[in-house]
ROSE-4610 file (N, C-alpha, C; in Angstrom, 1 decimal, always signed):
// ROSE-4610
residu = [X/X/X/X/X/X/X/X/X/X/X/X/X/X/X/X/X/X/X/X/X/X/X/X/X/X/X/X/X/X/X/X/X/X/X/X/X/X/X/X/X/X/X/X/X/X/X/X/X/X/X/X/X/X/X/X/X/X/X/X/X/X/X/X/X/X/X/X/X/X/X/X/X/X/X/X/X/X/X/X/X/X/X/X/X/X/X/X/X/X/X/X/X/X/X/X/X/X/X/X/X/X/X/X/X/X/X/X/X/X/X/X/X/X/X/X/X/X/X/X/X/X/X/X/X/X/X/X/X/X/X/X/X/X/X/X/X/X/X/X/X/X/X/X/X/X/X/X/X/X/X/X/X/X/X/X/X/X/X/X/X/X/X/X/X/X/X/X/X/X/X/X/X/X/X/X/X/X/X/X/X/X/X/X/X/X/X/X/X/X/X/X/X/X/X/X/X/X/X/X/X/X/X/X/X/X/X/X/X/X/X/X/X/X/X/X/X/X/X/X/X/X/X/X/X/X/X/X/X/X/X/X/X/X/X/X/X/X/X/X/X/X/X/X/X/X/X/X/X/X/X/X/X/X/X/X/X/X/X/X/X/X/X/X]
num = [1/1/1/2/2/2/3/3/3/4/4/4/5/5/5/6/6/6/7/7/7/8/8/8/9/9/9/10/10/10/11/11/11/12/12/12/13/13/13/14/14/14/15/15/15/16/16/16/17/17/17/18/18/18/19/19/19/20/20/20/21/21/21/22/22/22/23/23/23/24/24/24/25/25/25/26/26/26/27/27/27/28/28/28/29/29/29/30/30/30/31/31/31/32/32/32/33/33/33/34/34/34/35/35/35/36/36/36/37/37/37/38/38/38/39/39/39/40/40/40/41/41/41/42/42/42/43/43/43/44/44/44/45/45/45/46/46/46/47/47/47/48/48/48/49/49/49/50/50/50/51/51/51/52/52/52/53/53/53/54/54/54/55/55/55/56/56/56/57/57/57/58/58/58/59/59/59/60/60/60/61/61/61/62/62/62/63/63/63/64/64/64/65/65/65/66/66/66/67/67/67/68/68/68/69/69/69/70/70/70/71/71/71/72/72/72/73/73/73/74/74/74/75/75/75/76/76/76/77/77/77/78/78/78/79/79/79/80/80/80/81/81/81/82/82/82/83/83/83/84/84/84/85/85/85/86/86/86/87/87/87/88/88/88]
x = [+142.2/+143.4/+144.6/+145.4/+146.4/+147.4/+148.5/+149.7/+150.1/+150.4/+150.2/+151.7/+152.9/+153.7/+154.0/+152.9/+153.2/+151.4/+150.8/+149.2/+149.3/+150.1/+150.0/+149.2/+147.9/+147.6/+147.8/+146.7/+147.6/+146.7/+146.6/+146.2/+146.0/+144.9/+145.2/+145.4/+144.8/+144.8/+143.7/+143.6/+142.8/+141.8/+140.7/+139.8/+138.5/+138.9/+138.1/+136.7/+135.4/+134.3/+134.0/+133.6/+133.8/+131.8/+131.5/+130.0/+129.8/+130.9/+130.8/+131.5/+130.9/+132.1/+131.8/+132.5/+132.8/+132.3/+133.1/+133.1/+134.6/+135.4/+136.6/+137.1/+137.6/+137.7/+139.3/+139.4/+140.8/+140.6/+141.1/+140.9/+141.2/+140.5/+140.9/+142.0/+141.9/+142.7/+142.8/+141.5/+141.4/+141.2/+141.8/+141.7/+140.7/+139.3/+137.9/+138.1/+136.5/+136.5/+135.0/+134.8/+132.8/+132.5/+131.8/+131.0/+129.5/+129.3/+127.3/+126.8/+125.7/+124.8/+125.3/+125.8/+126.0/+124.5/+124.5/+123.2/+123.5/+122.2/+122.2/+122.7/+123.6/+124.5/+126.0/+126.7/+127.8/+128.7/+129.7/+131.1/+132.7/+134.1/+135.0/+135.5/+136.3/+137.0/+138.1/+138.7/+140.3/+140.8/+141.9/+142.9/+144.3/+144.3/+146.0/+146.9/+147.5/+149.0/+150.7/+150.9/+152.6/+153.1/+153.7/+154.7/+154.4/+152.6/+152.1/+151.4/+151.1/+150.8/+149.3/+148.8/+147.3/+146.4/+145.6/+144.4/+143.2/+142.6/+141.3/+140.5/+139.6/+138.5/+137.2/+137.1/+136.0/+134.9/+133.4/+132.3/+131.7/+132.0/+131.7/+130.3/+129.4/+127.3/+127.1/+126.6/+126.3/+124.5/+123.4/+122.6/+121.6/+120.3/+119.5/+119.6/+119.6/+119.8/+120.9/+121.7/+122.7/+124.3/+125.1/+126.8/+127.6/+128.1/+129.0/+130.3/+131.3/+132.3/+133.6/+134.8/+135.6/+136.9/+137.8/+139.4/+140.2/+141.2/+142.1/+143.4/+144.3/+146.0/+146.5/+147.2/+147.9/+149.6/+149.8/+151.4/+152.2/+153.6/+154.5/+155.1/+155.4/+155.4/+157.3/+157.6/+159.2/+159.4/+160.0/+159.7/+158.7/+158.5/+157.6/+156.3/+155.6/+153.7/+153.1/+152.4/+151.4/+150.4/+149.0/+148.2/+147.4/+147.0/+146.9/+145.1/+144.9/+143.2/+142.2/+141.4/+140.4/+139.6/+138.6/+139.4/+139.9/+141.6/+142.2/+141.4]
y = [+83.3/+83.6/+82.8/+81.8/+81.6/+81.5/+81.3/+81.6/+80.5/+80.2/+79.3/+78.2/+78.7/+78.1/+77.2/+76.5/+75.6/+76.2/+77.2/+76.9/+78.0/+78.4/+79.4/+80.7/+81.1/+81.9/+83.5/+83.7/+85.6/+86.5/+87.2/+88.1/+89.7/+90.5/+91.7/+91.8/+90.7/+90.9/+92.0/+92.9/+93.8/+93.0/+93.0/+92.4/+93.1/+93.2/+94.2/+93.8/+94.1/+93.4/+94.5/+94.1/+95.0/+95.5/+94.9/+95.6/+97.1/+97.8/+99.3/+99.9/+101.5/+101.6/+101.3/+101.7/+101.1/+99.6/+99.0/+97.8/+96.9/+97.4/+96.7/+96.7/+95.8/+95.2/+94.8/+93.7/+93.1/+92.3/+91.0/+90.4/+90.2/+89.8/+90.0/+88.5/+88.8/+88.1/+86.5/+85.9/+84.6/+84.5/+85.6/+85.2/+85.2/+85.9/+85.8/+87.1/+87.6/+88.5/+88.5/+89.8/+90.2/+91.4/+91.2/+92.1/+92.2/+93.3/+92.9/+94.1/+93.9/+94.6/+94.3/+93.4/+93.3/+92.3/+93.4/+93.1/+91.7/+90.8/+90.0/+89.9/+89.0/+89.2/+88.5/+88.6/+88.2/+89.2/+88.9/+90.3/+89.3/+90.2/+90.3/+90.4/+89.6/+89.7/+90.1/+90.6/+91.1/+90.8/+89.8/+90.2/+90.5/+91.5/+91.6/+92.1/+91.8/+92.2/+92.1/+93.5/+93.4/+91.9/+91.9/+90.9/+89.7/+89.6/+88.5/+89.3/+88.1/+88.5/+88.7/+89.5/+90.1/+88.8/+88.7/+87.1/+88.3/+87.7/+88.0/+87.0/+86.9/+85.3/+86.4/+85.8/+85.8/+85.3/+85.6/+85.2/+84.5/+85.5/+85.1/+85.5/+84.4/+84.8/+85.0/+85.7/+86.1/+86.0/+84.8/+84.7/+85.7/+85.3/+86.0/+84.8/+85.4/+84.5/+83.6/+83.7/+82.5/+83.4/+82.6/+83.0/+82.6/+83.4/+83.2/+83.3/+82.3/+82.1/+81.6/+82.8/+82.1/+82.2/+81.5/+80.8/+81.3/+81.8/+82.1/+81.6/+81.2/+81.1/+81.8/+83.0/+84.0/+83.3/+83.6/+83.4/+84.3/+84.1/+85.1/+86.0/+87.1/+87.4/+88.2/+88.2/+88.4/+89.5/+90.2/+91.6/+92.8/+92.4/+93.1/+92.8/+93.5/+93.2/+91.8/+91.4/+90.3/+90.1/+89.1/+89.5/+88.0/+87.0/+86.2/+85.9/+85.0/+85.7/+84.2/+84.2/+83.1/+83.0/+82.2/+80.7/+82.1/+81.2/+82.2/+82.8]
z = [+98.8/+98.0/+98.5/+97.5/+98.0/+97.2/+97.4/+96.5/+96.1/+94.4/+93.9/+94.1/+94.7/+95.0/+96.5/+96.8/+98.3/+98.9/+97.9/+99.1/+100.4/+100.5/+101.8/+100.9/+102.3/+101.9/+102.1/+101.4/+100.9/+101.7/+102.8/+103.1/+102.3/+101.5/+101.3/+99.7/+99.0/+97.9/+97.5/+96.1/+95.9/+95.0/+95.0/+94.3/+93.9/+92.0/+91.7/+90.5/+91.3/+89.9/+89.4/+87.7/+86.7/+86.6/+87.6/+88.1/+88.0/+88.5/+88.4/+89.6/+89.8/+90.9/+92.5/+93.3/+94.4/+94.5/+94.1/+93.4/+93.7/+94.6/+94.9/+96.6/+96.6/+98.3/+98.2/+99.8/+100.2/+100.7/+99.9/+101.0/+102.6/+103.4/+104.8/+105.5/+106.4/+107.4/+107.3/+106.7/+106.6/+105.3/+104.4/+102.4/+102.1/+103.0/+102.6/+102.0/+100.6/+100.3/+100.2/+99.9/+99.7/+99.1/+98.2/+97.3/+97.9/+98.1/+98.1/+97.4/+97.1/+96.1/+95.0/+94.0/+92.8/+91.9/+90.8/+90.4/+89.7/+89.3/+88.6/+87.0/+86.9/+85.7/+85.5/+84.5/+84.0/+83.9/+85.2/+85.0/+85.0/+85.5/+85.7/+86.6/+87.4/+88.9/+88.6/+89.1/+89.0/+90.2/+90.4/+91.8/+91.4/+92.4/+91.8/+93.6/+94.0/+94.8/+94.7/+94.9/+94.5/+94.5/+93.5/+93.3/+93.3/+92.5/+91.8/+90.8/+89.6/+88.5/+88.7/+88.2/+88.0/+87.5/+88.5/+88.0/+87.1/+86.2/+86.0/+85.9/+85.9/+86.0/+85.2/+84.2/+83.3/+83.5/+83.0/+83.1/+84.3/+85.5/+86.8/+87.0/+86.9/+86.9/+88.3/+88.4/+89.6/+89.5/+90.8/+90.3/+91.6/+91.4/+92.6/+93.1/+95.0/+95.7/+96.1/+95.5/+95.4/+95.8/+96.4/+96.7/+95.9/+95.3/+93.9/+94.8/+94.4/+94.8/+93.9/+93.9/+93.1/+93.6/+93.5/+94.8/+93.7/+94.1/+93.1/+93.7/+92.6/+93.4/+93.0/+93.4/+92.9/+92.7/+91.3/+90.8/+90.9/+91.8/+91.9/+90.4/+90.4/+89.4/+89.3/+88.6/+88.6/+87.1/+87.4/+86.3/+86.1/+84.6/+83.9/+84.4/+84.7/+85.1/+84.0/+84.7/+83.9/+84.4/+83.2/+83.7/+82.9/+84.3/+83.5/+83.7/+82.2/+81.7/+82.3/+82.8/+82.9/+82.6/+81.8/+80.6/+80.2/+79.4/+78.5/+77.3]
């Protein structure tokens, strides 16, 4: 996770797969995050932290065997909540 104004990264973002429940983490200390047991299939990532706008990343395949990986830059967000869609 890093913040999409200068690259510095973001400790402690919430990141949530639409796999099912207990199904949401933070990222940690080094902007790494981890899911395990998530079955084979096509879901939804959600990251979101105060006072950036909510990422979702679409059609994230998650295969057997394999480390699905997806980087997000979180956009500061000023106001009203937002929530921006991946692909739109």
């Amino acid at each position: 996770m890093t913040n999409s104004a200068g690259g510095s990264s973001l400790a402690g973002v919430s990141v949530t797969c639409s796999c099912g429940t207990g199904t949401t983490t933070n990222s940690g200390t080094t902007t790494n995050y981890s899911l395990t047991n998530v079955a084979v299939g096509s879901y939804s990532l959600t990251f979101s932290d105060p006072g950036f706008a909510t990422q979702v990343v679409n059609n994230v395949m998650v295969a057997t065997g394999k480390t699905t990986t997806e980087n997000v830059a979180m956009v500061a967000s000023t106001g009203a909540p937002k929530i921006v869609q991946h692909p739109p």
